[in-house]
N, CA, C, O and CB atoms as a CASP TS submission, in Angstrom:
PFRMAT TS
TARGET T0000
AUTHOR 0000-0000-0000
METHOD Language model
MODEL 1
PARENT N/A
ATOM      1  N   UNK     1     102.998  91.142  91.580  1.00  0.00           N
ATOM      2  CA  UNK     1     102.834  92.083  90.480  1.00  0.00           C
ATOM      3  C   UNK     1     103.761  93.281  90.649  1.00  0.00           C
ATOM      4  O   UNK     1     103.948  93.732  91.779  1.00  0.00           O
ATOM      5  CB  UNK     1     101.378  92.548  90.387  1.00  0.00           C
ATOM      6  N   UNK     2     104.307  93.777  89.665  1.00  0.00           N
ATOM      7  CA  UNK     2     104.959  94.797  89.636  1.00  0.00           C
ATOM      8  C   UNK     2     104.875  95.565  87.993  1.00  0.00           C
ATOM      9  O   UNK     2     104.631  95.073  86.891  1.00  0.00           O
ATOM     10  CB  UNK     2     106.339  94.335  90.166  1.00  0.00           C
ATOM     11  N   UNK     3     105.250  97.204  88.495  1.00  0.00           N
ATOM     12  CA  UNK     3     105.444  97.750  87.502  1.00  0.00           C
ATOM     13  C   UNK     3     107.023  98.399  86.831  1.00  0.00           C
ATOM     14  O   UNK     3     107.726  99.083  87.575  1.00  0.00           O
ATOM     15  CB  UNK     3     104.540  98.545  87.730  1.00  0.00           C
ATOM     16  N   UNK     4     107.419  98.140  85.548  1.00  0.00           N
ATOM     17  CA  UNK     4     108.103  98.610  85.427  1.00  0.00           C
ATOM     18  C   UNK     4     107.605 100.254  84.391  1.00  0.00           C
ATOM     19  O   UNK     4     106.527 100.441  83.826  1.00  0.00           O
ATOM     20  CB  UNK     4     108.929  97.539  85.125  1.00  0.00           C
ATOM     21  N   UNK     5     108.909 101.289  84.448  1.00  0.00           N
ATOM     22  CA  UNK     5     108.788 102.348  83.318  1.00  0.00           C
ATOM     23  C   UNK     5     109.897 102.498  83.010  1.00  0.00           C
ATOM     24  O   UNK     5     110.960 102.496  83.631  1.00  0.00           O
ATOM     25  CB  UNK     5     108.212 103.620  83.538  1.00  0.00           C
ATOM     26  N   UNK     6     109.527 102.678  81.660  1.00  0.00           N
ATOM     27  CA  UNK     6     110.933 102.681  80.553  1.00  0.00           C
ATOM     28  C   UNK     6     110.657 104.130  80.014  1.00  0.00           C
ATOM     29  O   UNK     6     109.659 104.287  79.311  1.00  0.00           O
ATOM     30  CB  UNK     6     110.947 101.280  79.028  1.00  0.00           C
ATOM     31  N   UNK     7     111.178 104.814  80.192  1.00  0.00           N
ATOM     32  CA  UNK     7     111.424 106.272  79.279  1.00  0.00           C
ATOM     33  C   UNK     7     112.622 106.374  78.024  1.00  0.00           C
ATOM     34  O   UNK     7     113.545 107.185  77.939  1.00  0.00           O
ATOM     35  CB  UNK     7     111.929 107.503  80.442  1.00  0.00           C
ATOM     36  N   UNK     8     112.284 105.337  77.161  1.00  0.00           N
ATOM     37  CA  UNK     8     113.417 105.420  76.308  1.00  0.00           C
ATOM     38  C   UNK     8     113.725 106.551  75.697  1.00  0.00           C
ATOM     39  O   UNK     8     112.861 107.428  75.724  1.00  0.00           O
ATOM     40  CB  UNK     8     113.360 104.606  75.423  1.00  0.00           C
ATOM     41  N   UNK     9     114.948 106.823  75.029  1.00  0.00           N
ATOM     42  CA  UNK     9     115.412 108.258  74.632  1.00  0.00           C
ATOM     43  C   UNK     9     115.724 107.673  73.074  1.00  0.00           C
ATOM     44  O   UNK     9     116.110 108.545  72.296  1.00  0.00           O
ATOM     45  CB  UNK     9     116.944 109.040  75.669  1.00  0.00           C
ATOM     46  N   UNK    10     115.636 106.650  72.662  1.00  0.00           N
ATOM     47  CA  UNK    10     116.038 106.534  71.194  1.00  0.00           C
ATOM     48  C   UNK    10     114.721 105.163  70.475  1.00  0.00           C
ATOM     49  O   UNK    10     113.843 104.677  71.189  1.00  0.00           O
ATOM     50  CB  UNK    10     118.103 105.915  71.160  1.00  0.00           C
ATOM     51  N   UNK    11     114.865 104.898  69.399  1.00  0.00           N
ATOM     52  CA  UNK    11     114.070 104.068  68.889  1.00  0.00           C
ATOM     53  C   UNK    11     114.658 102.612  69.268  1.00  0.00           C
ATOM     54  O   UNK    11     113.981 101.592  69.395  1.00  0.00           O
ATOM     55  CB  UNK    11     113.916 104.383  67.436  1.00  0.00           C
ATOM     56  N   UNK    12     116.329 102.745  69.452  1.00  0.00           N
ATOM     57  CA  UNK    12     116.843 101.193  69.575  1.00  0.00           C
ATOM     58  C   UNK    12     116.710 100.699  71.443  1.00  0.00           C
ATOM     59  O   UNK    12     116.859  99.597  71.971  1.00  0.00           O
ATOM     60  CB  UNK    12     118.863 101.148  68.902  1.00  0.00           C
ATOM     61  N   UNK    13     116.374 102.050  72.041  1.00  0.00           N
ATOM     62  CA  UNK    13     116.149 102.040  73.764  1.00  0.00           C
ATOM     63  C   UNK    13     114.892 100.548  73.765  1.00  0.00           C
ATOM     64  O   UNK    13     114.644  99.977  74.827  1.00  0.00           O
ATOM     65  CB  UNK    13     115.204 104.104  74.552  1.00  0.00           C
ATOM     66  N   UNK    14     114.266 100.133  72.508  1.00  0.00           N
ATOM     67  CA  UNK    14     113.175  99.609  71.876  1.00  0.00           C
ATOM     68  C   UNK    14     113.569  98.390  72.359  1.00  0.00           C
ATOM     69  O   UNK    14     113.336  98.126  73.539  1.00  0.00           O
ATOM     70  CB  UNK    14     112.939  99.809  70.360  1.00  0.00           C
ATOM     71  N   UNK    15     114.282  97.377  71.451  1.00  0.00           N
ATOM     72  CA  UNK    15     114.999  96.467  71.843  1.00  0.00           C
ATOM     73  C   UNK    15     115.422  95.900  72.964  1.00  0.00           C
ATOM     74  O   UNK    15     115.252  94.749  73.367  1.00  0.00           O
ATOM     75  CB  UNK    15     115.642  96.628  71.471  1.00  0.00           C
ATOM     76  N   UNK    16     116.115  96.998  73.546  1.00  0.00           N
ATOM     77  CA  UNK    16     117.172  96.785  74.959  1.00  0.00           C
ATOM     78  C   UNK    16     115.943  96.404  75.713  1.00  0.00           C
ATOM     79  O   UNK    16     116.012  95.233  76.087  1.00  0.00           O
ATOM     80  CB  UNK    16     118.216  98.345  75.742  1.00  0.00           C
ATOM     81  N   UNK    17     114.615  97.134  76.131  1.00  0.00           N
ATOM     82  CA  UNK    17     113.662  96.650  76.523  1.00  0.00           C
ATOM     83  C   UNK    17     113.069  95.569  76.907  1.00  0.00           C
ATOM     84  O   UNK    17     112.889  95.011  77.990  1.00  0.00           O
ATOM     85  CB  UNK    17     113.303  96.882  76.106  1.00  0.00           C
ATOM     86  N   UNK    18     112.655  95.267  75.273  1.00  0.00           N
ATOM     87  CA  UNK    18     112.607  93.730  75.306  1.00  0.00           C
ATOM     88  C   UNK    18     113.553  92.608  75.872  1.00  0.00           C
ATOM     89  O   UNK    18     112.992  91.538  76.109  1.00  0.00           O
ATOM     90  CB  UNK    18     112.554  93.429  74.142  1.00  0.00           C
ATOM     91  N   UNK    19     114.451  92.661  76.041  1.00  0.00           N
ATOM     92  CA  UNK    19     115.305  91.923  76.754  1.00  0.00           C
ATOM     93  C   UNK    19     115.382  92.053  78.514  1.00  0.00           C
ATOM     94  O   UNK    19     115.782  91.161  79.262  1.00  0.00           O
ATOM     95  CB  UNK    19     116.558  92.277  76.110  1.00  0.00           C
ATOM     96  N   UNK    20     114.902  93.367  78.913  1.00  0.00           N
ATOM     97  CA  UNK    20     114.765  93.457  80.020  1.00  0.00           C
ATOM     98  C   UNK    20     113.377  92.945  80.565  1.00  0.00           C
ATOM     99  O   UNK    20     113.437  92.256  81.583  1.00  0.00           O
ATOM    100  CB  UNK    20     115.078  94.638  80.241  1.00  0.00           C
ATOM    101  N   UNK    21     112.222  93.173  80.058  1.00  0.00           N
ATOM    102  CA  UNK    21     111.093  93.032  80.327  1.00  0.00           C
ATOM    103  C   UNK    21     110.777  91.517  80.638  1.00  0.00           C
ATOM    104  O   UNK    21     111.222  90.744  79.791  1.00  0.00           O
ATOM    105  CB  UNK    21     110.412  93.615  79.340  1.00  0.00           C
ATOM    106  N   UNK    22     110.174  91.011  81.569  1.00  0.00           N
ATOM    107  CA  UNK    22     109.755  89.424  81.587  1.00  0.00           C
ATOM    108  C   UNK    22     108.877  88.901  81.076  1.00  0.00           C
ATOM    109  O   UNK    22     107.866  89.569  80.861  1.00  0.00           O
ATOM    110  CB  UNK    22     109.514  88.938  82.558  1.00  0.00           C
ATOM    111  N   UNK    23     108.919  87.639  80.722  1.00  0.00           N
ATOM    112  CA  UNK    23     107.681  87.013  80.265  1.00  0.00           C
ATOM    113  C   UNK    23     106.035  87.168  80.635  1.00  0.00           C
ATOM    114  O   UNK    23     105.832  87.198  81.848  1.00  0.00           O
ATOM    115  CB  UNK    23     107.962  85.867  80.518  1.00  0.00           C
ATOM    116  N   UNK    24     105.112  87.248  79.986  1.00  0.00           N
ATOM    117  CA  UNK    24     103.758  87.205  80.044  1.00  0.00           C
ATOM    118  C   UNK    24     103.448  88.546  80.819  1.00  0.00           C
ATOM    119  O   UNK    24     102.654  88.493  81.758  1.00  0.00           O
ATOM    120  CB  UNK    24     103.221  85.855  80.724  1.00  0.00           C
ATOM    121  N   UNK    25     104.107  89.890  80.430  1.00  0.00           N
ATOM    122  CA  UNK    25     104.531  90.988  80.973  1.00  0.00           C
ATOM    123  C   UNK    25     102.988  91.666  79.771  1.00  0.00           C
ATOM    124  O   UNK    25     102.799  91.407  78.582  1.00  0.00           O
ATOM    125  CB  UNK    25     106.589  91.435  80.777  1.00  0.00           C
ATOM    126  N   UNK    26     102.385  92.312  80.457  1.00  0.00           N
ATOM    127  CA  UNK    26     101.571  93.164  79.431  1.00  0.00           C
ATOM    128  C   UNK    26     102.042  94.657  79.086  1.00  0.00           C
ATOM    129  O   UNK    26     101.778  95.490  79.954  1.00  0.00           O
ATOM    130  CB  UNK    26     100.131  93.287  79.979  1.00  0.00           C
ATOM    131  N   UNK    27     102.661  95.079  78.013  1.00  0.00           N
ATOM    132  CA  UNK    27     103.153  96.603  78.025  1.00  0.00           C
ATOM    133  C   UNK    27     102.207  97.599  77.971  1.00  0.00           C
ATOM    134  O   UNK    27     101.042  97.202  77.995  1.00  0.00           O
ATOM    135  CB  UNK    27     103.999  96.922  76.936  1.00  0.00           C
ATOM    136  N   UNK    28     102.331  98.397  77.926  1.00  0.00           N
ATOM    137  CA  UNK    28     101.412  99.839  77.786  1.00  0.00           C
ATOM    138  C   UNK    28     102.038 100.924  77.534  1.00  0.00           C
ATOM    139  O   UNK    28     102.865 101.461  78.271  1.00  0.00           O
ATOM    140  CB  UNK    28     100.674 100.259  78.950  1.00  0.00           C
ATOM    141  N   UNK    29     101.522 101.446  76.043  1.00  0.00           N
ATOM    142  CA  UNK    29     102.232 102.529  75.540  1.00  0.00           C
ATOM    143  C   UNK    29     101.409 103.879  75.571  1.00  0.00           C
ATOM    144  O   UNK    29     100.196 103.853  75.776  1.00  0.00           O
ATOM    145  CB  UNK    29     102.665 102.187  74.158  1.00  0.00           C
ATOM    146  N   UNK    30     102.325 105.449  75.295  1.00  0.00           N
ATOM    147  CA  UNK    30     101.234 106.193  74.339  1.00  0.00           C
ATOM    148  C   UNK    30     100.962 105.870  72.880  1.00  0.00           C
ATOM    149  O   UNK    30     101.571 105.309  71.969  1.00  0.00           O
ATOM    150  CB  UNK    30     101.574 107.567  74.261  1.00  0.00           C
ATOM    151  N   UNK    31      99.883 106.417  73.034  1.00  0.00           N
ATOM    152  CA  UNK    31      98.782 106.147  71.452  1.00  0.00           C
ATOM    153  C   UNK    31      99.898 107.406  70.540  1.00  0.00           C
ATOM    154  O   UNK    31      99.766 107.067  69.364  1.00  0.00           O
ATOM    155  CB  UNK    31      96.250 106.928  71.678  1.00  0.00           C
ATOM    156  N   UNK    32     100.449 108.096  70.560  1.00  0.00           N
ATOM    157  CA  UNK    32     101.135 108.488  69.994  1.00  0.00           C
ATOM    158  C   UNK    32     102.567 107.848  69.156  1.00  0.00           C
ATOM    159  O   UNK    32     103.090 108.075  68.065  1.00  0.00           O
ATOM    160  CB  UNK    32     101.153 109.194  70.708  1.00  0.00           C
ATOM    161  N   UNK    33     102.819 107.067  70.148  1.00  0.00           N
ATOM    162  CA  UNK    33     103.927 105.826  69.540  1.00  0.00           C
ATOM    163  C   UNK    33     103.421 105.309  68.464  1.00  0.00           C
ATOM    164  O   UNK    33     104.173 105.182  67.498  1.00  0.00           O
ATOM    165  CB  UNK    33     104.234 104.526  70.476  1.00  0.00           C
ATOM    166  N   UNK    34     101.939 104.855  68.349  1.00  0.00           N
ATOM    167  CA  UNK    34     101.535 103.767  67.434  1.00  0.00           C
ATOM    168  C   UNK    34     101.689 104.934  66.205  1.00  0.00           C
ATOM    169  O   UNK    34     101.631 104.149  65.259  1.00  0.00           O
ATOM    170  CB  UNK    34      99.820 102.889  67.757  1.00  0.00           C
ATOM    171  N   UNK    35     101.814 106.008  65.692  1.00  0.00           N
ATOM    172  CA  UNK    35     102.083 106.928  65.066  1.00  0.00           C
ATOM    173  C   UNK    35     103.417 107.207  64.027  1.00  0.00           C
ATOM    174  O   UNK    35     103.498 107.761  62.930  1.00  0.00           O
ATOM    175  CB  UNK    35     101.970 107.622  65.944  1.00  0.00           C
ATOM    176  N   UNK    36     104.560 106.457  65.041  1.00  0.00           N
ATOM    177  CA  UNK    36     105.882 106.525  64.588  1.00  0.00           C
ATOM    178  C   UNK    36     106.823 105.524  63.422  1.00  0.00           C
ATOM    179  O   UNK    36     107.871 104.879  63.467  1.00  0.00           O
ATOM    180  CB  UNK    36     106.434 106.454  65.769  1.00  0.00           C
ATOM    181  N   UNK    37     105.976 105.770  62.598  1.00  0.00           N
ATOM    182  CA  UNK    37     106.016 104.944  61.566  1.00  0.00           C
ATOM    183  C   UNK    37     106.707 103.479  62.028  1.00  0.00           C
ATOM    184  O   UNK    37     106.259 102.751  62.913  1.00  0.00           O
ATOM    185  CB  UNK    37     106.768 105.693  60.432  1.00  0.00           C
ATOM    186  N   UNK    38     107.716 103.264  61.345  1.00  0.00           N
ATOM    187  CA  UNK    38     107.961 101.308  61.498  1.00  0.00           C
ATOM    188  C   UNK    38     108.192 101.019  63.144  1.00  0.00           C
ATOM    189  O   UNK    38     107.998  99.889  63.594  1.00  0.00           O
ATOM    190  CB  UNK    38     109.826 100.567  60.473  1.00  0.00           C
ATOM    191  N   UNK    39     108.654 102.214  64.063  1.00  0.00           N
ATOM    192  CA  UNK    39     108.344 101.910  65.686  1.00  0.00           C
ATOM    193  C   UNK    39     106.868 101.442  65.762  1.00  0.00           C
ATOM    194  O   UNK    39     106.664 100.312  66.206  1.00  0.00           O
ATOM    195  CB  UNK    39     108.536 103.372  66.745  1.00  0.00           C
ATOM    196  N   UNK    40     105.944 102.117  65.415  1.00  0.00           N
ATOM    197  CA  UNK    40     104.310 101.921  65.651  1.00  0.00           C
ATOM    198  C   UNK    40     104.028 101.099  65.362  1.00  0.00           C
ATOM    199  O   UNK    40     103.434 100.322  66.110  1.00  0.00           O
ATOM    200  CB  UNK    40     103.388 102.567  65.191  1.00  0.00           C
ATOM    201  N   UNK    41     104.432 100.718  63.553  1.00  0.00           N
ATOM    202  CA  UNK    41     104.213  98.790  63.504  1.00  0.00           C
ATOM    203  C   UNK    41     104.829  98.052  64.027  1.00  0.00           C
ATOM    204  O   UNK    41     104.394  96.907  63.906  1.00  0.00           O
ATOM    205  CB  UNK    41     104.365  98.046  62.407  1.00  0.00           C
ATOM    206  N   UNK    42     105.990  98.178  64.787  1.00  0.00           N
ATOM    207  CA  UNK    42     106.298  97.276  65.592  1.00  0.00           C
ATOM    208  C   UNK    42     105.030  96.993  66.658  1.00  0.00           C
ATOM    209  O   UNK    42     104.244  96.062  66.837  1.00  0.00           O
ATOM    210  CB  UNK    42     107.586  97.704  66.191  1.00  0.00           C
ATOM    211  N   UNK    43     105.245  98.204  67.219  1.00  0.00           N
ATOM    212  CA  UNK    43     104.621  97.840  68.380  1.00  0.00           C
ATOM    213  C   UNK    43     103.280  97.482  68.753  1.00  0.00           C
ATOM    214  O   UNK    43     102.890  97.012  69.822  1.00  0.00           O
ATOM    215  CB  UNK    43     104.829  98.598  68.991  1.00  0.00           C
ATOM    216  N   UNK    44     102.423  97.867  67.383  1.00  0.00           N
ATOM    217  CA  UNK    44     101.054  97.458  67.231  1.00  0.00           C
ATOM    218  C   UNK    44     101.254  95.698  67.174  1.00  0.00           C
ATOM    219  O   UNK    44     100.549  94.851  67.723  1.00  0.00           O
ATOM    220  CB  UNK    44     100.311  98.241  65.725  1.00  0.00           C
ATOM    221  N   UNK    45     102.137  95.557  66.546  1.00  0.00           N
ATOM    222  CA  UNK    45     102.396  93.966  65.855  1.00  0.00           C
ATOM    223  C   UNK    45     102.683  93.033  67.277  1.00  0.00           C
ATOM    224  O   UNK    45     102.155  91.936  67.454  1.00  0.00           O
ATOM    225  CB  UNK    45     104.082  93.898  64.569  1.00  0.00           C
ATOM    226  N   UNK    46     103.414  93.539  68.036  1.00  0.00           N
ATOM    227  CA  UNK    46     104.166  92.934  69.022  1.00  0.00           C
ATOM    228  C   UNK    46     102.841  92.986  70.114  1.00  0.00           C
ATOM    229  O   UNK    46     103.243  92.498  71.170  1.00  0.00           O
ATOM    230  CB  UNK    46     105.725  93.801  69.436  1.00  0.00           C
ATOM    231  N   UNK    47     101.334  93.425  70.244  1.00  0.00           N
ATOM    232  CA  UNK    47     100.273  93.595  70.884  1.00  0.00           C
ATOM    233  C   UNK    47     100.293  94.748  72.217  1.00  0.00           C
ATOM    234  O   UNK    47      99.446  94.677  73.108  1.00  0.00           O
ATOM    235  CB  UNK    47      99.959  92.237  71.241  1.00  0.00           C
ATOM    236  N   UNK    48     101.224  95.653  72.209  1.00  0.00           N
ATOM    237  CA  UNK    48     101.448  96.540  72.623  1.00  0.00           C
ATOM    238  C   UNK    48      99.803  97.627  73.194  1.00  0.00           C
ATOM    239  O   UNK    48      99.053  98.180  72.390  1.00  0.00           O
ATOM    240  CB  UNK    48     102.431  96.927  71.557  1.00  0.00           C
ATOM    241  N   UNK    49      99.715  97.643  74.019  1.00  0.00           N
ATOM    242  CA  UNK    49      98.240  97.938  74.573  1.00  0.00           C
ATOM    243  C   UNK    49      98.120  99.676  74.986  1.00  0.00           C
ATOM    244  O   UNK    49      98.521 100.214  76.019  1.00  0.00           O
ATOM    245  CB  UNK    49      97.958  96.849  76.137  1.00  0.00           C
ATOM    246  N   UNK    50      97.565 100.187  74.036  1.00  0.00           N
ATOM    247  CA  UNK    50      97.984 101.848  73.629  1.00  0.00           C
ATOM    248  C   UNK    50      97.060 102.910  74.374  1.00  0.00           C
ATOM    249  O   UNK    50      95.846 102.738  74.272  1.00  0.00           O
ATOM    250  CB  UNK    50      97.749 102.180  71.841  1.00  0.00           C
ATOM    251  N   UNK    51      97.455 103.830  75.003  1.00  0.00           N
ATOM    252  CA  UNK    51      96.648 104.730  75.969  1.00  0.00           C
ATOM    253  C   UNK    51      96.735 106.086  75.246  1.00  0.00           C
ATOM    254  O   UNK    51      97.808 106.600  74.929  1.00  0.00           O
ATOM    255  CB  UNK    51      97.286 104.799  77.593  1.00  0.00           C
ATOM    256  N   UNK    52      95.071 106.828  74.921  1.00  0.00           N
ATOM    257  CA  UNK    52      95.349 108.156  74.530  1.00  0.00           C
ATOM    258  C   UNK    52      95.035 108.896  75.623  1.00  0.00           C
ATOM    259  O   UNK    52      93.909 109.179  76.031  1.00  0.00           O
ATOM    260  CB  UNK    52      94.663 108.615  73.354  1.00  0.00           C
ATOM    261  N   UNK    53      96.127 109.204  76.092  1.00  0.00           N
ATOM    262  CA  UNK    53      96.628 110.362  77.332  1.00  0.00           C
ATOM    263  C   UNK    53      95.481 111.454  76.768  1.00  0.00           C
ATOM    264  O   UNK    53      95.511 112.358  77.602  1.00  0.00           O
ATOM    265  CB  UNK    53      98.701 111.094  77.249  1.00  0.00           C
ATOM    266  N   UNK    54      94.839 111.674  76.108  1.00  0.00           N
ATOM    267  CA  UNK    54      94.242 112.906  75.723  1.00  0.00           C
ATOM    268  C   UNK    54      93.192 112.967  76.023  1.00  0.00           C
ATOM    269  O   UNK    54      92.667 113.942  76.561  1.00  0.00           O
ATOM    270  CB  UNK    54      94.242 113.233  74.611  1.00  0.00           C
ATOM    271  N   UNK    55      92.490 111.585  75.639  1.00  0.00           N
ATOM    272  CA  UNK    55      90.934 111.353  76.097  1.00  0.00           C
ATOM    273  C   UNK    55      90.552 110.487  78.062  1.00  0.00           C
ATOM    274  O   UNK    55      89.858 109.569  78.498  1.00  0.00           O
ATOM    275  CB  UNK    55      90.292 110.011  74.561  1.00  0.00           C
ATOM    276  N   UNK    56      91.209 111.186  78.447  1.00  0.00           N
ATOM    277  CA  UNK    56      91.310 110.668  80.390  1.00  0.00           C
ATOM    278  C   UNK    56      90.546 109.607  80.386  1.00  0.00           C
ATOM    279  O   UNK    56      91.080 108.503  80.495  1.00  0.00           O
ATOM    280  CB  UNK    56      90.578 111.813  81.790  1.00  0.00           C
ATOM    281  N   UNK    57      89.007 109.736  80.247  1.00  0.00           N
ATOM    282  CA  UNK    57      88.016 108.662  80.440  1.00  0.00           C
ATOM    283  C   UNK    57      88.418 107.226  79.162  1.00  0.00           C
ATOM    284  O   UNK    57      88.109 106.047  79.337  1.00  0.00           O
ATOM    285  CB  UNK    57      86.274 109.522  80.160  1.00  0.00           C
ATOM    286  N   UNK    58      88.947 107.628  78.291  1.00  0.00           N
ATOM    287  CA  UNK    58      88.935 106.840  77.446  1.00  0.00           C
ATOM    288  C   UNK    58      90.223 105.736  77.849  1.00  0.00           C
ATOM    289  O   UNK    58      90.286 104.524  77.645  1.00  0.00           O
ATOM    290  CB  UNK    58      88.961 107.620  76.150  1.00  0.00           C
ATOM    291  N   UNK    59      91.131 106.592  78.450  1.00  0.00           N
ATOM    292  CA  UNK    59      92.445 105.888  79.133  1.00  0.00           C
ATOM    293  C   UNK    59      91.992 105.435  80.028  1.00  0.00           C
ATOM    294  O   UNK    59      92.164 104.217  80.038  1.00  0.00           O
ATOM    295  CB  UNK    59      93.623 106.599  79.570  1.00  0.00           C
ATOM    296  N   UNK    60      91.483 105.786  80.814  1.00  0.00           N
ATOM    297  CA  UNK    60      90.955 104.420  82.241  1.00  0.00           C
ATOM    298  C   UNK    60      89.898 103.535  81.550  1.00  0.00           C
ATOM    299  O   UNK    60      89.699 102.548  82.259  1.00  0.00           O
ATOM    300  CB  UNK    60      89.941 105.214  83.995  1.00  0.00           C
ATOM    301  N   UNK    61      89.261 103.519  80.603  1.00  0.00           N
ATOM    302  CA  UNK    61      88.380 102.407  80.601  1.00  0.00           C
ATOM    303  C   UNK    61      89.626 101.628  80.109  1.00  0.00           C
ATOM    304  O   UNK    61      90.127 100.839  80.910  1.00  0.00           O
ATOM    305  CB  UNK    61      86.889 102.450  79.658  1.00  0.00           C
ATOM    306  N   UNK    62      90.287 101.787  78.649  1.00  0.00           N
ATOM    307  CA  UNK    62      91.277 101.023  78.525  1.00  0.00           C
ATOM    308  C   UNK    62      92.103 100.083  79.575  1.00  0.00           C
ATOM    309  O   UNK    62      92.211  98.860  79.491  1.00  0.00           O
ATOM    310  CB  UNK    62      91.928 101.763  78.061  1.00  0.00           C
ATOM    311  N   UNK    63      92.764 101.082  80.772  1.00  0.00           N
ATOM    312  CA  UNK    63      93.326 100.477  81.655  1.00  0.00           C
ATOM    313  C   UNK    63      92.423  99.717  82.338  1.00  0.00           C
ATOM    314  O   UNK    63      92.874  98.589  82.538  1.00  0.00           O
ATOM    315  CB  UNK    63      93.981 101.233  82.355  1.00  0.00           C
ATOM    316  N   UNK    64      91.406  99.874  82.744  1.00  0.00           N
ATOM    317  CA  UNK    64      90.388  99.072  84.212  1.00  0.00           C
ATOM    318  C   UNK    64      90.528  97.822  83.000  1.00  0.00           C
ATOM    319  O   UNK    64      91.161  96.829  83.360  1.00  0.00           O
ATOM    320  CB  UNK    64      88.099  99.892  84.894  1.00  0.00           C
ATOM    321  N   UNK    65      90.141  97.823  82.018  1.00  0.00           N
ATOM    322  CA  UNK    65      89.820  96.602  81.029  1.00  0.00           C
ATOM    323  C   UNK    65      91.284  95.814  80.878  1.00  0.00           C
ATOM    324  O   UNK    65      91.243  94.683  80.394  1.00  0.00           O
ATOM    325  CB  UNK    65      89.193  97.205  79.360  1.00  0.00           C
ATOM    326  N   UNK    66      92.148  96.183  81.143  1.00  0.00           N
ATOM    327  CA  UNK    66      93.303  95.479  81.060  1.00  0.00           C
ATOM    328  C   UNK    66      93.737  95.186  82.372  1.00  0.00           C
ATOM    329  O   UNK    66      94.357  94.126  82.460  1.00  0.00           O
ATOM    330  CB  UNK    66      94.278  96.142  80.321  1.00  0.00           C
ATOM    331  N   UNK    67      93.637  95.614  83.068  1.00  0.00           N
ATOM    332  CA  UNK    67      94.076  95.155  84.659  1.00  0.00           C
ATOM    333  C   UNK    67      92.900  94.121  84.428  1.00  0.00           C
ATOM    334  O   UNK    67      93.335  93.092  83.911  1.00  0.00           O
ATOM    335  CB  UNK    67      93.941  96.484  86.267  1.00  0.00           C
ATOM    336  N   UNK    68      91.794  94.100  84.615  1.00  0.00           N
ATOM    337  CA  UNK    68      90.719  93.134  84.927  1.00  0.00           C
ATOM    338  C   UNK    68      91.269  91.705  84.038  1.00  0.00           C
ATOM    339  O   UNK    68      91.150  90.531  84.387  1.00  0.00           O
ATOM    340  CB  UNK    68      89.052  93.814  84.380  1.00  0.00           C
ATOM    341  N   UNK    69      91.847  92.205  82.898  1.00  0.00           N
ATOM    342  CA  UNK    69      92.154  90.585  82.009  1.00  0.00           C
ATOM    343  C   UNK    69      93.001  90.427  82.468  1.00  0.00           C
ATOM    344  O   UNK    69      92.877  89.395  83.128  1.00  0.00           O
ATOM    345  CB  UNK    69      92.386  90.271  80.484  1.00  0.00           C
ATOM    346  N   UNK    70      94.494  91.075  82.641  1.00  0.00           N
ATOM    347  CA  UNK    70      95.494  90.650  83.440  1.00  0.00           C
ATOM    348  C   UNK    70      95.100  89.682  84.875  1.00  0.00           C
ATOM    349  O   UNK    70      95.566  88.547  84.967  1.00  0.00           O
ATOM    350  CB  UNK    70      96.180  91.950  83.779  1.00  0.00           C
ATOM    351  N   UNK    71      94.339  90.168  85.798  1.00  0.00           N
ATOM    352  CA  UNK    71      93.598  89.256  87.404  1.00  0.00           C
ATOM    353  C   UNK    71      93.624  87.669  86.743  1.00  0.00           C
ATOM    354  O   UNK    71      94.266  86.665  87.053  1.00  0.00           O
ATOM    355  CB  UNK    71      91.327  89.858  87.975  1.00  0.00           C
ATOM    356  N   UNK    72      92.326  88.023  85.385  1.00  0.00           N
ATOM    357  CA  UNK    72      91.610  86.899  85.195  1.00  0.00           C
ATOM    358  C   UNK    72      92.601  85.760  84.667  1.00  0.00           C
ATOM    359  O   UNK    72      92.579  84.618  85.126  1.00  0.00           O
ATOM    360  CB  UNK    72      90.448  87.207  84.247  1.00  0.00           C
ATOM    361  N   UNK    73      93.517  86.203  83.608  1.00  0.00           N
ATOM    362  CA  UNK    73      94.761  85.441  82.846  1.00  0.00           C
ATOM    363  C   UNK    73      96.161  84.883  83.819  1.00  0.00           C
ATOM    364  O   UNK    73      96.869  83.935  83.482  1.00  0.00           O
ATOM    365  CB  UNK    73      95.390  86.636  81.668  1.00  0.00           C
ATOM    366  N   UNK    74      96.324  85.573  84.874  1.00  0.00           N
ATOM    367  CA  UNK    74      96.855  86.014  85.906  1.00  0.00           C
ATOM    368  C   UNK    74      98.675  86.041  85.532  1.00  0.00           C
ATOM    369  O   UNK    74      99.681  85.399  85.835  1.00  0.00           O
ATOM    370  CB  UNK    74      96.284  85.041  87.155  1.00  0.00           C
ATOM    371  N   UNK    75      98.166  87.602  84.418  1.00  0.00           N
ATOM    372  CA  UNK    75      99.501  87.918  83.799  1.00  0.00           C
ATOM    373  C   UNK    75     100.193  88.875  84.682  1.00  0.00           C
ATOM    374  O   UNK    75      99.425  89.242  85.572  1.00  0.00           O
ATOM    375  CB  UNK    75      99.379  88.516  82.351  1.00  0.00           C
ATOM    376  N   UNK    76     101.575  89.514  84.778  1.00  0.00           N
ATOM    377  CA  UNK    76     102.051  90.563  85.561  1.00  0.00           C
ATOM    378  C   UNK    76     101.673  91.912  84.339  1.00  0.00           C
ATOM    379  O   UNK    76     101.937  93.083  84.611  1.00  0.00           O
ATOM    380  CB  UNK    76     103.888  90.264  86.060  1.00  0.00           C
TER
END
């Protein structure tokens, strides 16, 4: 298992991504992205798994719940 982070600086940094990223890879965004108009539908569309940095408790249940399916699926 490994993690990658992408700090893109543009909307097309978007793309390049995807090409870097590997298969059966689970992403994790801010909940603010899903916000950015046709970026957000992308990324809602593409199953993009969204964290509100704002609500702490609400971001770790999110995460514990996605690491735990990741184990079980045994995705990276």
């Amino acid at each position: 298992p490994f993690v990658i982070v992408c700090n893109h600086q543009a909307s097309l940094d978007l793309m390049a991504m995807v090409e870097v990223i590997p298969e059966r890879c689970v992403p994790i965004a801010k909940r603010e992205l899903l916000y950015l108009g046709t970026v957000g539908w992308a990324c809602w569309l593409s199953g993009i798994i969204f964290i509100d940095r704002h609500r702490r408790d609400a971001a770790i249940e999110v995460i514990s719940h996605t690491a735990s399916t990741m184990r079980r699926e045994n995705v990276r």
